[in-house]
Each structure stands twice: as structure tokens, then as C-alpha cells.
C-alpha angles and dihedrals in degrees: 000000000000132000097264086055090058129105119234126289094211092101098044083052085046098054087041091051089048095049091038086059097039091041088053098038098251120134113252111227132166131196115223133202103226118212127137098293085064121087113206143120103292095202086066090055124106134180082344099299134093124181120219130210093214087186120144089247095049098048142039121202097022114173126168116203143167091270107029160020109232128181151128119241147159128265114173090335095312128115114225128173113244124200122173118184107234086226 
């Protein structure tokens, strides 16, 4: 395999960002570009970007794959799935 024949990194700098900031006690956050491939609440969602507090206490069920970012979370007392393509 080359390097041309490699997936992305972006999810393995993802999942290190994430540990770097849990492991040092820093909130992990991301900003997302929403378009129509993003699921997240719409109504958080200003001039097409949210930005997400992916912290232990802020989320349940957080995994972080090769494809997505998948987790549960809170908006105005309400739990809503959240999946953001790593793309």
C-alpha cells in the first residue's frame, strides 16, 4: 500500500485531539459545516455552522469512526441523536 492508497487521517487527528483535550482536562469541542449530510439540531445552527461540546459530560454514546461522529446530547433539555460525517 502507498500513500495514495491510504484512507484519511482526519479521524485518527480527530480521536488524538479529542484524547489530548480529555487527558488535560480541556473540553473537546468541533465546529461543523452543516449542510444536508449533518445531522444536528437545525435550530442551533447559524450562518451554517454549529459548534458541538463533544465532552464526556455533554454527550452519551460518543464514538468516533472512520466515517462519523456519532453521539446523544442535550439541546434545550431535549436529547437528540447527532451524527457528523468526518468528511
Amino acid at each position: 500500500m502507498n500513500a495514495l492508497d491510504a484512507g484519511s487521517t482526519r479521524p485518527y487527528l480527530i480521536r488524538a485531539l479529542y484524547e489530548g483535550c480529555v487527558d488535560n482536562g480541556l473540553t473537546p469541542y468541533v465546529a461543523v459545516s452543516v449542510d444536508d449530510s449533518v445531522q444536528v439540531p437545525r435550530e442551533y445552527v447559524k450562518d451554517n455552522e454549529i459548534v458541538l461540546n463533544i465532552s464526556f459530560d455533554a454527550t452519551s454514546h460518543l464514538k468516533i469512526d472512520n466515517d462519523f461522529v456519532h453521539f446523544r446530547a442535550r439541546f434545550g433539555g431535549v436529547s437528540r441523536d447527532i451524527e457528523v460525517p468526518i468528511d
